[in-house]
Legacy VTK file of the C-alpha trace (Angstrom):
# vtk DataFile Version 3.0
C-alpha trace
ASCII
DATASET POLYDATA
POINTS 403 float
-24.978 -32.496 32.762
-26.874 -34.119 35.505
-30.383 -34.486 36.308
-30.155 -32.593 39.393
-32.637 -29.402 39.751
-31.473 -26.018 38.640
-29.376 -24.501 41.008
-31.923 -21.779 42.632
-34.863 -23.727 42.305
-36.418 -22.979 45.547
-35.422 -19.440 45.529
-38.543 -16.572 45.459
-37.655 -13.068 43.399
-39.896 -10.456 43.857
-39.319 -8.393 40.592
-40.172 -4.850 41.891
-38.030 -2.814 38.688
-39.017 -1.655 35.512
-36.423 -1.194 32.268
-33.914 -3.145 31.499
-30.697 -3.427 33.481
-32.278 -5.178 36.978
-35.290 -6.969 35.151
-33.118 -8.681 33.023
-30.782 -9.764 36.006
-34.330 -11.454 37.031
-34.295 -13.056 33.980
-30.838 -14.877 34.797
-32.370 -16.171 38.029
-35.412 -17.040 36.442
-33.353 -18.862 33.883
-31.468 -21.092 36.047
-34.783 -22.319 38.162
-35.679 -19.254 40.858
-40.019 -18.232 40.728
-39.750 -14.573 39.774
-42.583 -12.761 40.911
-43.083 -9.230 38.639
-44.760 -7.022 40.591
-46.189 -3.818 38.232
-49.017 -1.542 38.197
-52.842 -2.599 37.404
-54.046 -1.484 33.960
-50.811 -1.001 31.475
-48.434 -2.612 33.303
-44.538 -2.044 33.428
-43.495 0.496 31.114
-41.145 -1.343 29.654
-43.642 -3.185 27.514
-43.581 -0.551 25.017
-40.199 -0.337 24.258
-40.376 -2.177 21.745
-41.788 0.720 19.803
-38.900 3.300 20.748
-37.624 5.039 17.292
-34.102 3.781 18.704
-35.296 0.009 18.232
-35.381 -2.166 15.529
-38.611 -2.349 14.923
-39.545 -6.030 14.047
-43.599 -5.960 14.313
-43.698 -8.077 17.560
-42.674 -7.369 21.419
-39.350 -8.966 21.487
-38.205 -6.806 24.028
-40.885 -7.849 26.309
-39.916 -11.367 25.471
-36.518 -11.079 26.018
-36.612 -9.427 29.583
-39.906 -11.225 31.042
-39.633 -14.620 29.886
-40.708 -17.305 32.635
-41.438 -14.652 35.126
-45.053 -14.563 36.788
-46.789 -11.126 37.044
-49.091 -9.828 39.712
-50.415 -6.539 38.984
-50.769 -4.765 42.417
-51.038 -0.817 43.128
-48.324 -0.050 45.579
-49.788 3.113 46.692
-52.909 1.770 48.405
-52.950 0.591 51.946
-54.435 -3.159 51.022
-51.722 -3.485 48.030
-48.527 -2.335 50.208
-49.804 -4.726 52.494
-50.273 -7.845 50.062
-46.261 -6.478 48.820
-44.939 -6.689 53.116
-46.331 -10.152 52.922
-45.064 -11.461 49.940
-41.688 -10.322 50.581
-42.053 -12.191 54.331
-41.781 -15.008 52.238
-39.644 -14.194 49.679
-35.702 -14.524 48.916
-34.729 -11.821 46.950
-35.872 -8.564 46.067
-35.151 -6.714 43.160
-36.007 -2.722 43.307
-34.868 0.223 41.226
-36.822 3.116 42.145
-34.983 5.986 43.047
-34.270 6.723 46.841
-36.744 9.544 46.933
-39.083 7.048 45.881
-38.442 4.237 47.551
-38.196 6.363 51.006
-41.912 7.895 50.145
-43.083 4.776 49.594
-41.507 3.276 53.022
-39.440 0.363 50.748
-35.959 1.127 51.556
-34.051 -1.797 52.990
-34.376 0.077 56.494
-37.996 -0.587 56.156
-38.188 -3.796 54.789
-35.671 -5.435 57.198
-38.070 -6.092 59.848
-40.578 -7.831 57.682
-38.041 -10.280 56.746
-34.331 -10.151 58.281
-33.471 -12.899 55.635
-34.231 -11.244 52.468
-31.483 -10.269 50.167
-32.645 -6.736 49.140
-31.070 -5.859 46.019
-31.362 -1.875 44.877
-29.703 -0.592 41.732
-29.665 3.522 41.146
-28.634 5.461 38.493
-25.246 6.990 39.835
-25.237 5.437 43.663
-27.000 5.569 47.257
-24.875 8.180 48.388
-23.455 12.055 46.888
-25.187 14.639 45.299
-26.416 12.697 42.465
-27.972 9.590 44.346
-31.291 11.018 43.382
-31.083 11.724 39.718
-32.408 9.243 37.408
-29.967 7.468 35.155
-30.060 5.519 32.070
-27.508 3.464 30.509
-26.799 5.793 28.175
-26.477 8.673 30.533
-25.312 7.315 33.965
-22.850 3.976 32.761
-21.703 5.574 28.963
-21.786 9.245 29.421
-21.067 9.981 32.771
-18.009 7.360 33.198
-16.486 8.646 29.960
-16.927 5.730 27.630
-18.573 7.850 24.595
-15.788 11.057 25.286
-13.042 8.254 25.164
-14.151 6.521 22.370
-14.477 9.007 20.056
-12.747 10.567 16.776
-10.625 13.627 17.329
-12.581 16.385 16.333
-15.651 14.550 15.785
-18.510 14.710 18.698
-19.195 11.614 21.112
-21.417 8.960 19.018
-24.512 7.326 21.302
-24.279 4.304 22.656
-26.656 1.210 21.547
-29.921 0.525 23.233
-29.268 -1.022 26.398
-25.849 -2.342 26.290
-24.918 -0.703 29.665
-27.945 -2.465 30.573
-27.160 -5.860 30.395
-23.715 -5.645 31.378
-24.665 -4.659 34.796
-27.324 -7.092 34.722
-24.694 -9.424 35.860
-23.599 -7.407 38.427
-26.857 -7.501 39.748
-26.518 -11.336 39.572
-23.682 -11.413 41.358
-24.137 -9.413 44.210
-27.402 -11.198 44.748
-25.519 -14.757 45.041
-23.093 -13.041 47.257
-25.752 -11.989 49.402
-27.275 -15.572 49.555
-23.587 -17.399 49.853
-23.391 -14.766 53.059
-26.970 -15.903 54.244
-26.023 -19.883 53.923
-23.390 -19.449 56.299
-25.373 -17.095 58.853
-28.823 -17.023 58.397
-28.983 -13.671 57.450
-30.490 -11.361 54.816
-28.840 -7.785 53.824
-28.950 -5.143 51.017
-26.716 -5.325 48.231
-26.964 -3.129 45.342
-25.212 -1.122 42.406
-25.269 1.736 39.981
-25.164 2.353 36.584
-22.521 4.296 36.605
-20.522 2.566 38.816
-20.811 -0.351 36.414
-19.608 2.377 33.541
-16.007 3.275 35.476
-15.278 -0.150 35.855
-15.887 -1.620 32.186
-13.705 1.325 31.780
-11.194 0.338 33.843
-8.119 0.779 32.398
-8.759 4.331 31.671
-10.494 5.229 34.824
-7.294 3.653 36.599
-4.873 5.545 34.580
-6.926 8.930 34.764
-6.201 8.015 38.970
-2.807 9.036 37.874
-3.378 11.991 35.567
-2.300 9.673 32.256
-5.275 9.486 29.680
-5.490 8.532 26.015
-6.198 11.289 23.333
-9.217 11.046 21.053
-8.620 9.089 18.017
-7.024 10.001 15.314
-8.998 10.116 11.977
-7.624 7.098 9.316
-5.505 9.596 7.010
-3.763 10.457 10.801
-3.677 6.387 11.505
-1.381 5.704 14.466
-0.561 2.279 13.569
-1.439 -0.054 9.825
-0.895 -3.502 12.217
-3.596 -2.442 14.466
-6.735 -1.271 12.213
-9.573 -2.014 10.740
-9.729 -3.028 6.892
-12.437 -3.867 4.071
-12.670 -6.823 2.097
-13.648 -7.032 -1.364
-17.038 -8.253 -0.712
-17.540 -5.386 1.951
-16.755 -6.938 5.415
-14.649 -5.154 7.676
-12.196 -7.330 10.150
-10.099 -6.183 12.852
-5.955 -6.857 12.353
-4.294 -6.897 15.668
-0.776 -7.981 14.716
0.633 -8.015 18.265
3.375 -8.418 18.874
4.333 -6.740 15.730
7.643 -8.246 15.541
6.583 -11.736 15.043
3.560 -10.651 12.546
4.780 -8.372 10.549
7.181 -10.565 7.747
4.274 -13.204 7.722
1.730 -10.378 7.080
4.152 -9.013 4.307
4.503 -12.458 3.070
0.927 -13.149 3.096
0.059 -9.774 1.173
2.508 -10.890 -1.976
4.823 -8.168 -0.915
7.943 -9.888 1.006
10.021 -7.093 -0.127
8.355 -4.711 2.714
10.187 -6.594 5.103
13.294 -4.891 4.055
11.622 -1.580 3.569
13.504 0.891 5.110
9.914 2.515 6.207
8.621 -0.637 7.841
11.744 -2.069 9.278
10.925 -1.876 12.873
8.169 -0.703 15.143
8.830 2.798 15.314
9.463 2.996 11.506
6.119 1.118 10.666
4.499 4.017 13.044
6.259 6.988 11.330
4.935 5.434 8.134
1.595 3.987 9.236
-0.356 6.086 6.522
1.884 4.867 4.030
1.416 1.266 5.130
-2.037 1.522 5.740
-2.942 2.582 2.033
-0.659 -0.396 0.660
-2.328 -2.833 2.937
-5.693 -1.499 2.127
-5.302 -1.771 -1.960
-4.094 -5.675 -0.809
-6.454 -6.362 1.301
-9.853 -4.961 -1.391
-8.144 -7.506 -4.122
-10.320 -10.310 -1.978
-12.790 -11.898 -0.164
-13.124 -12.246 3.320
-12.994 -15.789 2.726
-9.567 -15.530 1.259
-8.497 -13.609 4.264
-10.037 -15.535 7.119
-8.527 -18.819 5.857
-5.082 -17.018 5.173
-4.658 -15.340 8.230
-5.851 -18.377 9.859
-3.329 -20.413 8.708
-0.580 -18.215 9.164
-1.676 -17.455 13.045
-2.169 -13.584 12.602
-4.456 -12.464 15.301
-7.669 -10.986 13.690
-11.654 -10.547 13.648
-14.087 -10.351 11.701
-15.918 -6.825 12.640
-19.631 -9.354 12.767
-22.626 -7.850 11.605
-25.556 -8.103 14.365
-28.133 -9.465 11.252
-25.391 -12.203 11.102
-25.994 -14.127 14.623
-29.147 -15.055 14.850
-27.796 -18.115 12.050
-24.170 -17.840 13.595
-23.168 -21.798 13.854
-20.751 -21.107 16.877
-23.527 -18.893 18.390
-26.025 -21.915 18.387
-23.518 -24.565 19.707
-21.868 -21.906 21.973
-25.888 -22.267 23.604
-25.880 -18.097 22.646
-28.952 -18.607 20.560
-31.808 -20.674 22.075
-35.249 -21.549 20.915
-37.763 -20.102 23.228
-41.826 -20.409 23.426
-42.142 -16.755 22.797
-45.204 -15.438 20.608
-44.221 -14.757 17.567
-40.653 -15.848 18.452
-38.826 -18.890 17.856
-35.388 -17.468 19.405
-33.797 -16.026 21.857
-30.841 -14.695 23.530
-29.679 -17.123 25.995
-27.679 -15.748 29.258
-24.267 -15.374 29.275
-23.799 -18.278 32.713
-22.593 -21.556 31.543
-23.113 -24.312 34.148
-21.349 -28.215 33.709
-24.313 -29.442 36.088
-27.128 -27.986 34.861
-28.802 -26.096 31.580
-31.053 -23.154 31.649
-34.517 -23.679 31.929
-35.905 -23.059 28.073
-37.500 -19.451 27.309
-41.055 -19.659 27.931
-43.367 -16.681 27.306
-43.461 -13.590 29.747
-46.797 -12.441 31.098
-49.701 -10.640 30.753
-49.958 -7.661 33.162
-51.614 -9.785 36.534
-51.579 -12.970 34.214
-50.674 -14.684 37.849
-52.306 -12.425 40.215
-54.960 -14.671 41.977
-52.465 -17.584 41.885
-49.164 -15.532 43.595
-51.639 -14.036 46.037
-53.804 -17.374 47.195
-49.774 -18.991 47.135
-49.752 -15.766 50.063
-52.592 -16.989 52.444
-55.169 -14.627 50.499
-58.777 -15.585 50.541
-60.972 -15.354 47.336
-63.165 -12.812 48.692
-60.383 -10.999 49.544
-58.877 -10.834 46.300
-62.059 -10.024 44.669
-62.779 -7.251 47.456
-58.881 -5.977 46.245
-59.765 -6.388 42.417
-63.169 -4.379 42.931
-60.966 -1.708 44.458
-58.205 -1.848 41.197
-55.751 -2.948 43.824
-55.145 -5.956 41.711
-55.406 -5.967 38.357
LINES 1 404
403 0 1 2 3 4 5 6 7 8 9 10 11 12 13 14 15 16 17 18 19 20 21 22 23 24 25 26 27 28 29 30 31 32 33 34 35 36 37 38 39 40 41 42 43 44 45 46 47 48 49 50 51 52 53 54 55 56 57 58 59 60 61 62 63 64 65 66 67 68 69 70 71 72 73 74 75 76 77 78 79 80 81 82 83 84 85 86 87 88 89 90 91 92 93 94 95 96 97 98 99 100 101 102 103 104 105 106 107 108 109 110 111 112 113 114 115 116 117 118 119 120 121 122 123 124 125 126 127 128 129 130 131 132 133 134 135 136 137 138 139 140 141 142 143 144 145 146 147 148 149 150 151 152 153 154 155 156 157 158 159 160 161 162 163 164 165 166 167 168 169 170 171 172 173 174 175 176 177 178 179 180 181 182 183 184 185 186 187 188 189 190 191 192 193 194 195 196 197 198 199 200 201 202 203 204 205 206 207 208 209 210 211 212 213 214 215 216 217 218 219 220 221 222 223 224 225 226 227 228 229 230 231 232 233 234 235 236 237 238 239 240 241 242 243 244 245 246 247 248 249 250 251 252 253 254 255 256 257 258 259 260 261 262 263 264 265 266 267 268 269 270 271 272 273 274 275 276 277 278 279 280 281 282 283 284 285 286 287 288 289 290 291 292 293 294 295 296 297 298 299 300 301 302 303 304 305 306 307 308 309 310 311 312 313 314 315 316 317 318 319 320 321 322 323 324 325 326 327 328 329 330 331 332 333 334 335 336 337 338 339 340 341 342 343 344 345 346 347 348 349 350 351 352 353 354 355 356 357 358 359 360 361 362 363 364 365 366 367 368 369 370 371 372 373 374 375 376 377 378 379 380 381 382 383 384 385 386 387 388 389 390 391 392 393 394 395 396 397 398 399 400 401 402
């Protein structure tokens, strides 16, 4: 690492979104140097500040969510609706870099702040606008979720699950942050394209576009009329070298004996049993399938006479692929999560750690986790940074343009 500055220092991100998928793409930016700007309503701010007490949380008695997808960002609380606040927004984004917006297209067209209108304020902004299912087709207005828009509607929860069982939900916001990174990286694309010409542009994603291609090798092969069947239940297992199995002590791992061939007399071996080798049932691929319940329930009864720590080190040492099925409680205190930089202190309240962004840089580390803002915590500052007078922003605060 060098003592260069972060990469986008520099760079100005007006944060005009609300969730979690293109706020937390903010966060990235933030992270590696870039002044986020959030811009959200006077009074109770973004929404999203009360997620934290969605049923489908873990509820931990402190705004971690808040934390997690507002740290180091400044906000100005600004109503959008009146004439004196759209106008403070046209000139902040005349001197801004990026702008991040989610609304949907009816919205952003009644509130004139689709890229057609925002291009002649500044021709060198990278507009960034992320929908639920895409700008274009009969669904470019309907609101999406993660759940709905990238799991549901690309067929991630039909594919995944259990024959005869219904689709299982998705977890809070995984969609989310996935194509948070899209976000990131059509944003640098943009401003790679404006280094070498000078100019600005939209870029932008959806949800469920995001969906179909984590999904990729099923969307591909649906392109060609070939798709998987749901899964069968365990007592139906399709394979014993590809399956999940429970230790002793209660923690599930994942064998993935591929190629089977090579595995299979080491895992026999390993299990005390080198007589399946010869096994007529388990001789070859094809006979290790026809028998897979068979093998399954002899592996099992092996496998619950330990520990996982029997198993890790074994199958470590004898170079069958595997891994351990981790339990979410369990990284937080991970070791290779902390020197893997995936766990970070942070400044948070109430928080001593966070989840660190995905981006590894040899040049330069992420700016640490400070706290995220009050609603208009930076109001006065971001708009006297804009040429604003302080009678003017006390004329706009009197008003509740500016909270």
């Amino acid at each position: 690492m060098t003592d260069e500055a972060l990469p986008l220092q520099g760079i100005r991100v007006l944060d005009v979104s609300s969730f979690i998928a293109a706020p937390a793409a903010a966060v990235v930016l933030g992270d590696w140097g870039a002044d986020v700007v959030k811009i959200e309503p006077p009074g109770a701010g973004d929404p999203h500040r009360q997620s934290w007490r969605n049923a489908s949380y873990p509820q931990a008695g402190v705004n971690f969510t808040w934390q997690l997808d507002a740290r180091n960002k400044r906000s100005l609380a600004l109503d959008l609706k009146a004439p004196e606040g759209r106008a403070a927004l046209l000139r902040l984004i005349a001197q801004a870099d990026v702008m991040i917006i989610n609304f949907p297209p009816p919205v952003r067209e009644r509130l004139k702040l689709s890229w057609e209108d925002i291009e002649p304020v500044n021709p060198r902004l990278i507009y960034f606008s992320l929908t639920g299912y895409g700008e274009s087709g009969p669904d470019r207005d309907r609101p999406g979720f993660d759940v709905t828009a990238f799991f549901a509607r690309s067929g991630i929860l039909d594919a995944a699950r259990y024959e005869g069982q219904p689709p299982h939900f998705s977890l809070p916001a995984q969609g989310d942050r996935a194509t948070a990174m899209t976000i990131v990286s059509a944003i640098m694309i943009g401003l790679f394209r404006r280094e070498r010409t000078g100019k600005g542009g939209w870029v932008g994603t959806s949800l469920y576009a995001n969906g179909a291609w984590s999904n990729g090798t099923l969307t591909q092969a649906a392109m060609l009329g070939a798709t998987l069947p749901p899964r069968p239940p365990r007592e139906r297992a399709r394979s014993a070298l590809g399956q999940q199995y429970v230790t002793r002590d209660g923690r599930w791992f994942l064998l993935i004996a591929n190629p089977e061939e090579k595995h299979w007399p080491n895992i026999a071996r390993a299990l005390g049993h080198p007589e399946w080798i010869d096994d007529p049932r388990f001789l070859d691929r094809n006979t290790r399938r026809t028998h897979a319940v068979e093998l399954l329930g002899l592996i099992e009864a092996e496998i619950a006479r330990h520990d996982w720590a029997h198993w890790s080190d074994l199958l470590t040492r004898i170079g069958v692929p595997f891994g351990e099925i981790g339990r979410v409680i369990d990284v937080p205190d991970d070791e290779q999560a902390r020197h893997a930089g995936i766990v970070v202190p942070c400044d948070g309240e109430g928080i001593s750690r966070t989840l660190n962004n995905p981006i590894r840089l040899g040049f330069a580390q992420p700016r640490r986790a400070g706290k995220p803002p009050a609603v208009g915590e930076h109001s006065e500052a971001i708009l006297k940074e804009a040429g604003y007078a302080d009678s003017e922003i006390a004329a706009m605060k009197a008003k509740g343009v500016v909270g």
